[in-house]
PyMOL Python script that loads the backbone (N, CA, C, O; Angstrom):
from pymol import cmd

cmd.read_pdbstr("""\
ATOM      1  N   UNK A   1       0.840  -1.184   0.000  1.00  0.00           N
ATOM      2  CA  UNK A   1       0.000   0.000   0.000  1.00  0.00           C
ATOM      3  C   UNK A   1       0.873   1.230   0.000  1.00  0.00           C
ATOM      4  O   UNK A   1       1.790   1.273   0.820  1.00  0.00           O
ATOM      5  N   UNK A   2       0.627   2.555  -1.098  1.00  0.00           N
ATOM      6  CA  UNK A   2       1.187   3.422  -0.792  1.00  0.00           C
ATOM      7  C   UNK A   2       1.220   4.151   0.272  1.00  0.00           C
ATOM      8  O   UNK A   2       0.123   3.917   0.780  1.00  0.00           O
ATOM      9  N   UNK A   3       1.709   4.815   0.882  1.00  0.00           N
ATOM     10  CA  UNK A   3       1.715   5.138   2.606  1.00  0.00           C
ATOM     11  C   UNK A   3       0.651   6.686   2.112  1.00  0.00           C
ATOM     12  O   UNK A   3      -0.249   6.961   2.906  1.00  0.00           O
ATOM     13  N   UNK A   4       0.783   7.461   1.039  1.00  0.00           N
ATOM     14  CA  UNK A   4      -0.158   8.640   1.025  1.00  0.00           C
ATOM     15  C   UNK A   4      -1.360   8.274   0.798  1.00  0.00           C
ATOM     16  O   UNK A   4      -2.230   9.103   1.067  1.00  0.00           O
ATOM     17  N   UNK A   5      -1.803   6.879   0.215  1.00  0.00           N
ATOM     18  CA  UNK A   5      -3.040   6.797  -0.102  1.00  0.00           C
ATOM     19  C   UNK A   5      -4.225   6.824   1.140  1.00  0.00           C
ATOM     20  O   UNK A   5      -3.706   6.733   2.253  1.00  0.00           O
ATOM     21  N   UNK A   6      -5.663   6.927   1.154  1.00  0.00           N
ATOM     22  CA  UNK A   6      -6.362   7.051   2.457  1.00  0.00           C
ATOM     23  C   UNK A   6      -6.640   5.532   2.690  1.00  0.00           C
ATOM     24  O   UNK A   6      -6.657   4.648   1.834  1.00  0.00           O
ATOM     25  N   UNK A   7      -6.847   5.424   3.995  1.00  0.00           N
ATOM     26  CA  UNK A   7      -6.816   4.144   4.762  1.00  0.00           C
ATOM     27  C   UNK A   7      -7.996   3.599   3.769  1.00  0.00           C
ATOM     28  O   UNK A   7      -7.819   2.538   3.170  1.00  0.00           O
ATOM     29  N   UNK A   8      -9.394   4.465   3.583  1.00  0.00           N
ATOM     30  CA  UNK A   8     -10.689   3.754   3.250  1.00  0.00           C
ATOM     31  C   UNK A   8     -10.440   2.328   1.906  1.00  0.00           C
ATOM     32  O   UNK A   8     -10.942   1.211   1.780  1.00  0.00           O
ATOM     33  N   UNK A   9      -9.361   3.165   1.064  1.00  0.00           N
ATOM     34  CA  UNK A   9      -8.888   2.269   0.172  1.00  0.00           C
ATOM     35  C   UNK A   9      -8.380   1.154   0.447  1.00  0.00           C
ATOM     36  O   UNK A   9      -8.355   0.341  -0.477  1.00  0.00           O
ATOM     37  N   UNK A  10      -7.937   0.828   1.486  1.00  0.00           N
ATOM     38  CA  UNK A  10      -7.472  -0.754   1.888  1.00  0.00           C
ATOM     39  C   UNK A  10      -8.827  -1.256   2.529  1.00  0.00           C
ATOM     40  O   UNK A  10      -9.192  -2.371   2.156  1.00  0.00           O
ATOM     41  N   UNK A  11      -9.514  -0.685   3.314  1.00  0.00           N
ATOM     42  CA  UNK A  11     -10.512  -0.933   3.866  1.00  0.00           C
ATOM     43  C   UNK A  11     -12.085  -1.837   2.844  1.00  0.00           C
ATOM     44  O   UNK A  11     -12.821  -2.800   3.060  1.00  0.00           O
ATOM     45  N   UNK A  12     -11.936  -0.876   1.814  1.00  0.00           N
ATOM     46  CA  UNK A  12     -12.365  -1.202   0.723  1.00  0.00           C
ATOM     47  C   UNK A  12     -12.657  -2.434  -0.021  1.00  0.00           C
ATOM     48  O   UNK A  12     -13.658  -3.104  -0.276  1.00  0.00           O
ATOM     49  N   UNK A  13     -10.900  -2.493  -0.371  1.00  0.00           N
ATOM     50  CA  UNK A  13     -10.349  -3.893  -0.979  1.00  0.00           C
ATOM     51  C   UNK A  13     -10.264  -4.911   0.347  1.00  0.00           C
ATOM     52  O   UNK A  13      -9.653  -5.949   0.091  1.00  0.00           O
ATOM     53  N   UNK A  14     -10.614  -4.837   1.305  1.00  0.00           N
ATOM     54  CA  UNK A  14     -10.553  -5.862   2.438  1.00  0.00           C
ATOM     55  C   UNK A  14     -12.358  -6.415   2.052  1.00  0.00           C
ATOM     56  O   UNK A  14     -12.777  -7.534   1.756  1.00  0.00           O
ATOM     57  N   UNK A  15     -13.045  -5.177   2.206  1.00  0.00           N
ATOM     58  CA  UNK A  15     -14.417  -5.618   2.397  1.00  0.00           C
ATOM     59  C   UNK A  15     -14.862  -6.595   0.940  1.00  0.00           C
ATOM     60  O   UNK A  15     -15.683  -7.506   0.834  1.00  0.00           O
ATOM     61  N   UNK A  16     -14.371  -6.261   0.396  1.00  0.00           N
ATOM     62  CA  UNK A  16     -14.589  -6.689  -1.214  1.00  0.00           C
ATOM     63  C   UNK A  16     -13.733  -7.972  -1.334  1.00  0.00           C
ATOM     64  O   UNK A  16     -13.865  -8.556  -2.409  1.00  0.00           O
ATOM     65  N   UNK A  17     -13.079  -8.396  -0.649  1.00  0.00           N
ATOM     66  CA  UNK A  17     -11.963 -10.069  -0.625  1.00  0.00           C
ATOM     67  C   UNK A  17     -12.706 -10.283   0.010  1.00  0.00           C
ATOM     68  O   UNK A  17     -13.040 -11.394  -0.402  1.00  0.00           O
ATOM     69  N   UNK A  18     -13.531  -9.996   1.072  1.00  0.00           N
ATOM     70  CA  UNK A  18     -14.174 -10.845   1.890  1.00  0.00           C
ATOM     71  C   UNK A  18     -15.691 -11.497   1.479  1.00  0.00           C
ATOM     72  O   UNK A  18     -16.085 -12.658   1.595  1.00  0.00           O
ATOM     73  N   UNK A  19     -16.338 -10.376   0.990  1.00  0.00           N
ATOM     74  CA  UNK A  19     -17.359 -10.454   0.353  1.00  0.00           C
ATOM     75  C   UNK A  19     -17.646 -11.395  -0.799  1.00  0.00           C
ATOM     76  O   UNK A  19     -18.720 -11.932  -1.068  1.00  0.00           O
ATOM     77  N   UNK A  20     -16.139 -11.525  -1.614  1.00  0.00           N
ATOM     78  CA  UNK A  20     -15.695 -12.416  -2.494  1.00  0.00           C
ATOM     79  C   UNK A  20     -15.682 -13.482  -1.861  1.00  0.00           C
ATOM     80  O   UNK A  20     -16.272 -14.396  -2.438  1.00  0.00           O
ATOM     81  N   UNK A  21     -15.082 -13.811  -0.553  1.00  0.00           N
ATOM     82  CA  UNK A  21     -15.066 -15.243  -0.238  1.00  0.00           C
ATOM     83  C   UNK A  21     -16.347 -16.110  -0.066  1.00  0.00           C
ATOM     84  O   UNK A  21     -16.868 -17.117  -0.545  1.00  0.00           O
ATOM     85  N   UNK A  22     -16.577 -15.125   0.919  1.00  0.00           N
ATOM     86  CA  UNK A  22     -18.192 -15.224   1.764  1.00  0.00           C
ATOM     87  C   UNK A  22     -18.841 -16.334   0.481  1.00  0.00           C
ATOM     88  O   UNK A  22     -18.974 -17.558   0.483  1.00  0.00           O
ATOM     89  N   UNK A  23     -19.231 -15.042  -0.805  1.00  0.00           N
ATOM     90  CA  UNK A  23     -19.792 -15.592  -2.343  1.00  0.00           C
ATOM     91  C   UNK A  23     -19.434 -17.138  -2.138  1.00  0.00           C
ATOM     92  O   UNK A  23     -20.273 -18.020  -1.955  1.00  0.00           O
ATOM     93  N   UNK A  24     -17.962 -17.332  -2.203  1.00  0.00           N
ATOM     94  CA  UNK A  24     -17.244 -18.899  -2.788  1.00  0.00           C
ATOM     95  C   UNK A  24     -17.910 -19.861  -1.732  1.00  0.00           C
ATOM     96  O   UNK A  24     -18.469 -20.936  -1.948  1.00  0.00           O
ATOM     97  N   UNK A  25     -17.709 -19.205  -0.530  1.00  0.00           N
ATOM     98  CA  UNK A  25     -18.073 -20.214   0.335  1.00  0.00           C
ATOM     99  C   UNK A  25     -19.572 -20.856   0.931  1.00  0.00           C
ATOM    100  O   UNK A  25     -19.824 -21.826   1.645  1.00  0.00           O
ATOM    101  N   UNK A  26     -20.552 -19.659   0.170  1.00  0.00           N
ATOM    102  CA  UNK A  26     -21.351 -20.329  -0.060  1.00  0.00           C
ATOM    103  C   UNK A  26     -21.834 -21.073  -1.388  1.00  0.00           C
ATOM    104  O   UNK A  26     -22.604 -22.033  -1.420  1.00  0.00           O
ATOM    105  N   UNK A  27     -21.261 -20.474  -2.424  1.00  0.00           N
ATOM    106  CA  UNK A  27     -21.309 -21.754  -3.372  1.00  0.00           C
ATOM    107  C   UNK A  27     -21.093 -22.904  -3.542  1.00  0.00           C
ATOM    108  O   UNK A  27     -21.651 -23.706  -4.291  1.00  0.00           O
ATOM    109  N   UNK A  28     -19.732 -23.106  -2.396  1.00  0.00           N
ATOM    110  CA  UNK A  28     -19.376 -24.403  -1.995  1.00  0.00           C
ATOM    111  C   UNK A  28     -20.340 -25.270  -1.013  1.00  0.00           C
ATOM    112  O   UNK A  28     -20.422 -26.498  -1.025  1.00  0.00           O
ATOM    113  N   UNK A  29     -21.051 -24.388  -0.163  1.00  0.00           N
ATOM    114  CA  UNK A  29     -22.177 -25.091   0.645  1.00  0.00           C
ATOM    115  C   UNK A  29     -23.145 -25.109   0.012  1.00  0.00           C
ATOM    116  O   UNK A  29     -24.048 -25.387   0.801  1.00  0.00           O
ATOM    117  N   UNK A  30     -23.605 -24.962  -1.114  1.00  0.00           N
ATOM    118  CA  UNK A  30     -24.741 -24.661  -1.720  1.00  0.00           C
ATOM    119  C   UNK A  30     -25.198 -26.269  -2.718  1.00  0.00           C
ATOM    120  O   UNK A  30     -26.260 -26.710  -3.156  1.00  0.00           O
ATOM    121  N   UNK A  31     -23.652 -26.785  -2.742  1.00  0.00           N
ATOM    122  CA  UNK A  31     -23.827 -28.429  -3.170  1.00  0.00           C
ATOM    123  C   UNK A  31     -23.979 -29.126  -2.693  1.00  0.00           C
ATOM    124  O   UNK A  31     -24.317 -30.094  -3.375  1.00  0.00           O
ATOM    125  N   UNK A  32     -23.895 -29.411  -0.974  1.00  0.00           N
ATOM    126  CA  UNK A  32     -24.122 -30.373  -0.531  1.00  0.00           C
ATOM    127  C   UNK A  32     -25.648 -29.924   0.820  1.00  0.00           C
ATOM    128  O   UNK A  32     -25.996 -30.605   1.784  1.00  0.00           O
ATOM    129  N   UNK A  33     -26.218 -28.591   0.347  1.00  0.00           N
ATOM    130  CA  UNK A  33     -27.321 -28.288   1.058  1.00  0.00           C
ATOM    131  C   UNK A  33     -28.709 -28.418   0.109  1.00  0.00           C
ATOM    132  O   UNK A  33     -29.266 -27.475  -0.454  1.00  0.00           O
ATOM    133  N   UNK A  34     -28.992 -29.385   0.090  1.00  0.00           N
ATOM    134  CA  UNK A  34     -30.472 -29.540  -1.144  1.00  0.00           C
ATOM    135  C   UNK A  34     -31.102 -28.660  -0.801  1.00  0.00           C
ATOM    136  O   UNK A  34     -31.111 -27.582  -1.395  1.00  0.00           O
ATOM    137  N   UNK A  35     -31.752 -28.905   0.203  1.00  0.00           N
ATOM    138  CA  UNK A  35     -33.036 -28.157   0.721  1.00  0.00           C
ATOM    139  C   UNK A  35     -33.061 -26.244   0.508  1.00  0.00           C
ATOM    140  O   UNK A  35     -34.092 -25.648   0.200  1.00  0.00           O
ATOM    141  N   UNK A  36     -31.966 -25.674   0.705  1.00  0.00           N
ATOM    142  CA  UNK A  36     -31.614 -24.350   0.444  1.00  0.00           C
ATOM    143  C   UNK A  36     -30.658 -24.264  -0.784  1.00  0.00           C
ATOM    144  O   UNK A  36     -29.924 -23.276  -0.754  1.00  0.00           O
ATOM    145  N   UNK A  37     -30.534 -24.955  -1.685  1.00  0.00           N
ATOM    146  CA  UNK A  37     -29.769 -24.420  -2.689  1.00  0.00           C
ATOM    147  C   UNK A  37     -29.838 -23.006  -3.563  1.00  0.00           C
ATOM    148  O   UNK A  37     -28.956 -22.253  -3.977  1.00  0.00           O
ATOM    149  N   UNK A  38     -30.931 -22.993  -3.631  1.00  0.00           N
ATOM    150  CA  UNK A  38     -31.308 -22.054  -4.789  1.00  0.00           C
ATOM    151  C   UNK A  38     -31.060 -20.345  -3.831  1.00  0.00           C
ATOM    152  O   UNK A  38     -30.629 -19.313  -4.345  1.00  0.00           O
ATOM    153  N   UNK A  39     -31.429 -20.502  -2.579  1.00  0.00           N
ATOM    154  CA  UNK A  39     -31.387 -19.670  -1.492  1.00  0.00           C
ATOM    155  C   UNK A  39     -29.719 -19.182  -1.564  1.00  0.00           C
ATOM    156  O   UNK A  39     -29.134 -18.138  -1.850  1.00  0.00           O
ATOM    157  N   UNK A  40     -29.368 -20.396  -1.187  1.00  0.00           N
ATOM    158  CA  UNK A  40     -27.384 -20.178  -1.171  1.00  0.00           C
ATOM    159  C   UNK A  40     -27.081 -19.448  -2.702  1.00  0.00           C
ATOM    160  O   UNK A  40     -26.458 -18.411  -2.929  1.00  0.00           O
ATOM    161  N   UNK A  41     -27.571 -20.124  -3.397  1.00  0.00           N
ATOM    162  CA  UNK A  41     -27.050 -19.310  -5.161  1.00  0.00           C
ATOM    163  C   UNK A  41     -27.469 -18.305  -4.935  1.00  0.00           C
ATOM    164  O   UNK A  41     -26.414 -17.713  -4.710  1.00  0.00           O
ATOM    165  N   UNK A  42     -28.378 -17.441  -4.779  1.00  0.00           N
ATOM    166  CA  UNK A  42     -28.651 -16.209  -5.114  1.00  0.00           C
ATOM    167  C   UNK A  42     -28.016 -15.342  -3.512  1.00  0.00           C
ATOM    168  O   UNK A  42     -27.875 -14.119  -3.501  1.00  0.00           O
ATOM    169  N   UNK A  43     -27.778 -15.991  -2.590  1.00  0.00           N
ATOM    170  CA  UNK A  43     -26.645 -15.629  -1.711  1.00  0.00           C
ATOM    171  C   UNK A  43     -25.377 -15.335  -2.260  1.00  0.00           C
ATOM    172  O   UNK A  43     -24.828 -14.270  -2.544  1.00  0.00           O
ATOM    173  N   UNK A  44     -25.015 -16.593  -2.350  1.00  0.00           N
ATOM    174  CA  UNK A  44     -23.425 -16.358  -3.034  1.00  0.00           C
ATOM    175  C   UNK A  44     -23.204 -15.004  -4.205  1.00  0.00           C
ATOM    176  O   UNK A  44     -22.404 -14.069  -4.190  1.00  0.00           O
ATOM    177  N   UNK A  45     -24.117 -15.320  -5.028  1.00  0.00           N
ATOM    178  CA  UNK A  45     -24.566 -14.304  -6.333  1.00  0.00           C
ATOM    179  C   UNK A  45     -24.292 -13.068  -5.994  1.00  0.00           C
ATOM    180  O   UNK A  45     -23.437 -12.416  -6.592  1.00  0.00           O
ATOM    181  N   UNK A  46     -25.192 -12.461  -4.697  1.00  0.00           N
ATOM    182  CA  UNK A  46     -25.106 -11.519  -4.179  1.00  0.00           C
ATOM    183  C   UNK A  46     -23.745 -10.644  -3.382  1.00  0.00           C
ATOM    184  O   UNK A  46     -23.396  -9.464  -3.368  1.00  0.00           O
ATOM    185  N   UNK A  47     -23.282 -11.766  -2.829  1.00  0.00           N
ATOM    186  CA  UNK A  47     -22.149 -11.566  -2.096  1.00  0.00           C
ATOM    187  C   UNK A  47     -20.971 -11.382  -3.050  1.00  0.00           C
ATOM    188  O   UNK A  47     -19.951 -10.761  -2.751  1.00  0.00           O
ATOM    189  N   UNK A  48     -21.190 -11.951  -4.176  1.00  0.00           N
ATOM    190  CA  UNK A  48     -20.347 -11.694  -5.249  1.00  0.00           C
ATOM    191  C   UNK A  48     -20.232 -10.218  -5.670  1.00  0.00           C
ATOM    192  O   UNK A  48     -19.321  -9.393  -5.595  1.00  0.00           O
ATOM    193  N   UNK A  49     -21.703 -10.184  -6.222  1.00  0.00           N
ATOM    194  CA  UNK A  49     -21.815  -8.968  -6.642  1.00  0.00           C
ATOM    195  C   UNK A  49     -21.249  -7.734  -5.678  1.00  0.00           C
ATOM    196  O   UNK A  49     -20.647  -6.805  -6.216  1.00  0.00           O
ATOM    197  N   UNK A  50     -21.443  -7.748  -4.343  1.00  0.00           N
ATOM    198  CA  UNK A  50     -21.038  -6.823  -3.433  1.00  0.00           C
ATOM    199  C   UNK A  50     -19.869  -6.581  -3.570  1.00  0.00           C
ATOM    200  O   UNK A  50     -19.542  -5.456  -3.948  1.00  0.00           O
ATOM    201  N   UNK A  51     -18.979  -7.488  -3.322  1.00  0.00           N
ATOM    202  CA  UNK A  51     -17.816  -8.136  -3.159  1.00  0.00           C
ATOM    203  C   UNK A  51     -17.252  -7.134  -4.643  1.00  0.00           C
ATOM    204  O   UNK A  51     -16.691  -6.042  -4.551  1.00  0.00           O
ATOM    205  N   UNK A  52     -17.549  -7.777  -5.805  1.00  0.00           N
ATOM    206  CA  UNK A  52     -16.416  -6.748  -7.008  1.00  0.00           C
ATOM    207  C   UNK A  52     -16.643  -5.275  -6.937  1.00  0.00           C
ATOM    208  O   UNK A  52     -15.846  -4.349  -7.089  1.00  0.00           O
ATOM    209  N   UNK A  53     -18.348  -5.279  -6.579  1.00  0.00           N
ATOM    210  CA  UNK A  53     -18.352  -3.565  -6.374  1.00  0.00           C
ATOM    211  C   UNK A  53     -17.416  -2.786  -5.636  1.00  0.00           C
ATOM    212  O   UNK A  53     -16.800  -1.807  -6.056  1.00  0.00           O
ATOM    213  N   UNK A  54     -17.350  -3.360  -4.361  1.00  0.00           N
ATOM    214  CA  UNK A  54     -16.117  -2.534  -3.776  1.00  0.00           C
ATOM    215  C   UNK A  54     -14.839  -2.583  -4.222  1.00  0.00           C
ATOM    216  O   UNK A  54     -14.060  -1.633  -4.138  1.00  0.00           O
ATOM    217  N   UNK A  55     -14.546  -3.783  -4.755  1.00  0.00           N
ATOM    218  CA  UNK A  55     -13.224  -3.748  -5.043  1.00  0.00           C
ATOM    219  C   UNK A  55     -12.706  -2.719  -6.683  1.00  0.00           C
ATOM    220  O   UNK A  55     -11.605  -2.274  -7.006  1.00  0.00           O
ATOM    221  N   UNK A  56     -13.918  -2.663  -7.318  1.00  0.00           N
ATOM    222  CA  UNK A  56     -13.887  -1.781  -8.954  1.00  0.00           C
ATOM    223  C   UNK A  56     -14.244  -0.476  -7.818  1.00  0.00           C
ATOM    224  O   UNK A  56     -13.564   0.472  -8.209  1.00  0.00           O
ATOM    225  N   UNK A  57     -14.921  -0.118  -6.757  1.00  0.00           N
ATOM    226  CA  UNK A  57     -15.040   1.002  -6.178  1.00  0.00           C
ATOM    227  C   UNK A  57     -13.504   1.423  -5.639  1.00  0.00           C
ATOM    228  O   UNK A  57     -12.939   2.461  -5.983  1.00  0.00           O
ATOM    229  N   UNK A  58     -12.974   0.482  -4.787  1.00  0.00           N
ATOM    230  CA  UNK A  58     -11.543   0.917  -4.459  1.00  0.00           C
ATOM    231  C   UNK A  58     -10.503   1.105  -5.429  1.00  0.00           C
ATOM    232  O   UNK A  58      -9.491   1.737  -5.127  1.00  0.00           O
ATOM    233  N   UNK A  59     -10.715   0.462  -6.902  1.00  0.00           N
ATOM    234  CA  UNK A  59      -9.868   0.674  -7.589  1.00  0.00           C
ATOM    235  C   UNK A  59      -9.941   1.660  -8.661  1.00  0.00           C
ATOM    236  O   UNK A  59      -8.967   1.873  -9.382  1.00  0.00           O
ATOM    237  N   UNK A  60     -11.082   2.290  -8.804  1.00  0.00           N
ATOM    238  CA  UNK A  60     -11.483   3.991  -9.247  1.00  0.00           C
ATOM    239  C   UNK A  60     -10.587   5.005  -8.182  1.00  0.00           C
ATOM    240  O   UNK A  60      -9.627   5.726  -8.458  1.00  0.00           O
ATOM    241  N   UNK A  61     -11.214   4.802  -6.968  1.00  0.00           N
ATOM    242  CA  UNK A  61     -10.579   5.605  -5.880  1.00  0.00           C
ATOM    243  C   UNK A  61      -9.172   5.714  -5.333  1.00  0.00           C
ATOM    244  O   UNK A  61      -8.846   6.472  -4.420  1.00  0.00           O
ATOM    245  N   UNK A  62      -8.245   4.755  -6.077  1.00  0.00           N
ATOM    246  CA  UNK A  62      -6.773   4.300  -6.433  1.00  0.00           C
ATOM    247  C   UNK A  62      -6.750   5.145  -7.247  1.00  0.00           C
ATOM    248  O   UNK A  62      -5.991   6.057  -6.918  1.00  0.00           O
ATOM    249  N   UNK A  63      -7.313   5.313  -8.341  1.00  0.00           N
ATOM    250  CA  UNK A  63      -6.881   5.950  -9.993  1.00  0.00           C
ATOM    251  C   UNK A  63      -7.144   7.244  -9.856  1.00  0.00           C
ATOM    252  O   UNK A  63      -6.213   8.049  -9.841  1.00  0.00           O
ATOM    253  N   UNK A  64      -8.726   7.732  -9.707  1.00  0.00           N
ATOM    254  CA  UNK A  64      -8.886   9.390  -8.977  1.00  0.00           C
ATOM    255  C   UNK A  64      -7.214  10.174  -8.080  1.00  0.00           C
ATOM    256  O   UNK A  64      -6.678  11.249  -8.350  1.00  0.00           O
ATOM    257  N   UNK A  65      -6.871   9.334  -7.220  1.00  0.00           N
ATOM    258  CA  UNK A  65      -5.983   9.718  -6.162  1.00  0.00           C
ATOM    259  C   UNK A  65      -4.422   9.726  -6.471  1.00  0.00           C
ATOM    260  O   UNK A  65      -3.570  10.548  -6.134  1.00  0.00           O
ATOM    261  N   UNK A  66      -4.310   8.546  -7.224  1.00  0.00           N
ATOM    262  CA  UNK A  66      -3.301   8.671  -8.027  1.00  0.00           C
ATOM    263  C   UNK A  66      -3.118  10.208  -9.351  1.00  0.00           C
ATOM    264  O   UNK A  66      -2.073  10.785  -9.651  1.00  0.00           O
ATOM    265  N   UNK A  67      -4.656  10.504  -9.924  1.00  0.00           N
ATOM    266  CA  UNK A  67      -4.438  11.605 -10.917  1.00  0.00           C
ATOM    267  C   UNK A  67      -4.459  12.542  -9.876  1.00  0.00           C
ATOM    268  O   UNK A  67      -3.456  13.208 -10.133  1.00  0.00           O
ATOM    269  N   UNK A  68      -4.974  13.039  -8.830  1.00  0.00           N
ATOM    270  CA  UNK A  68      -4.812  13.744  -8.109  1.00  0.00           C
ATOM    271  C   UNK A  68      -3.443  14.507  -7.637  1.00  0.00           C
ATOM    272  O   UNK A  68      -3.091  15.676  -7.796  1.00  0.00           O
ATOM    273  N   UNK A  69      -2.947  13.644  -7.137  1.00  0.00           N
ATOM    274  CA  UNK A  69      -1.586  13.466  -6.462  1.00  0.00           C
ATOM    275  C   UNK A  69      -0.279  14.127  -8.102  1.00  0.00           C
ATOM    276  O   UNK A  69       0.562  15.026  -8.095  1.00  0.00           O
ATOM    277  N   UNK A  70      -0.578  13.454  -8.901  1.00  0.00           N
ATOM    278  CA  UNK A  70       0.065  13.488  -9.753  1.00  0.00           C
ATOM    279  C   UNK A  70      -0.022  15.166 -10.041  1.00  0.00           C
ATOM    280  O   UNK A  70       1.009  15.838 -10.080  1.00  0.00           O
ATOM    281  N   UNK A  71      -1.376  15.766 -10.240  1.00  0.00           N
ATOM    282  CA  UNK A  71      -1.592  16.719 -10.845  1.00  0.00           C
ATOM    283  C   UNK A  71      -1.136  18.132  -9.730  1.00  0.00           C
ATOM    284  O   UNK A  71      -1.002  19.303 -10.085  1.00  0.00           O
ATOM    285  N   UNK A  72      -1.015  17.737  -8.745  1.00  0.00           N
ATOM    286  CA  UNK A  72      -0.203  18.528  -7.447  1.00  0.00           C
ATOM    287  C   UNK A  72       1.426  18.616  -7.312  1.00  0.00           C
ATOM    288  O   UNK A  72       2.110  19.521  -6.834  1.00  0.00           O
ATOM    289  N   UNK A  73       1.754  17.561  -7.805  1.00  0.00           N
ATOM    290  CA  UNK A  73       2.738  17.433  -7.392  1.00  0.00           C
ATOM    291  C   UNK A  73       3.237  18.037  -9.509  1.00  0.00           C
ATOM    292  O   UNK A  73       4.426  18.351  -9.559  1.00  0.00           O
ATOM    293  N   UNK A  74       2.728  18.130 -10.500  1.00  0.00           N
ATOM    294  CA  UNK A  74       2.743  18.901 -11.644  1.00  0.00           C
ATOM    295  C   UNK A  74       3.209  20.453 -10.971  1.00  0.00           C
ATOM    296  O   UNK A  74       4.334  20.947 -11.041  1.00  0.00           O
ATOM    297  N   UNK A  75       2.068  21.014 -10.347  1.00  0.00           N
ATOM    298  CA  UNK A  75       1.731  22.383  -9.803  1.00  0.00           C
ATOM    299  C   UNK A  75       2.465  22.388  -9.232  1.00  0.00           C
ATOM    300  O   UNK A  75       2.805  23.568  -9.321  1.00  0.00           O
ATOM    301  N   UNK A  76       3.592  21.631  -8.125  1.00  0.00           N
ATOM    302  CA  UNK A  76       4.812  22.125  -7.425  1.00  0.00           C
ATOM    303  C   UNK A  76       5.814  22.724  -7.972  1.00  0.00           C
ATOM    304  O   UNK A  76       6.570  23.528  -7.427  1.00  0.00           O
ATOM    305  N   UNK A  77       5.852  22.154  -9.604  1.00  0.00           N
ATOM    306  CA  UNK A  77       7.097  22.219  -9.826  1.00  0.00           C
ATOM    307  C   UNK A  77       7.641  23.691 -10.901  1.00  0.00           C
ATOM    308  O   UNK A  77       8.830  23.848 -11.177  1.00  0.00           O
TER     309      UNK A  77
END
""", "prot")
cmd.dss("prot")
cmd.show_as("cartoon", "prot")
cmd.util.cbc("prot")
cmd.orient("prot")
C-alpha cells in the first residue's frame, strides 16, 4: 500500500476479498445443502456482486488519487 493513499482504500479492498469469499463459500455449501440451494445461489450471487463492487469502487478511488496526487505534485514544480 502506498503510505499517502487514504486508509478507506485498503478498507475497501478488504471488504470486497471478503465479500468475495463469503460468495465462494457459499457456493461451496450450496452443493451439498439440497433443501436451500437455490437460497445459497442467489446468496453467493449476491455476495459476489457486493464483493467486485467494492473492489472496482476501491480501484477507481486508487486511480482518482493517483491523478490527483500526480496533478499537485505537476503544480509544485
Amino acid at each position: 500500500m502506498c503510505p499517502n493513499r487514504p486508509i478507506m482504500i485498503s478498507i475497501l479492498r478488504l471488504a470486497g476479498r471478503l465479500a468475495c469469499a463469503a460468495g465462494a463459500g457459499l457456493l461451496v455449501i450450496a452443493f451439498w445443502a439440497e433443501a436451500l440451494r437455490a437460497l445459497l445461489i442467489l446468496s453467493a450471487a449476491a455476495a459476489g456482486a457486493v464483493g467486485l463492487t467494492f473492489l472496482g469502487f476501491a480501484t477507481n478511488l486508487v486511480i482518482l488519487h493517483d491523478i490527483r496526487s500526480h496533478l499537485q505534485s505537476r503544480g509544485e514544480k
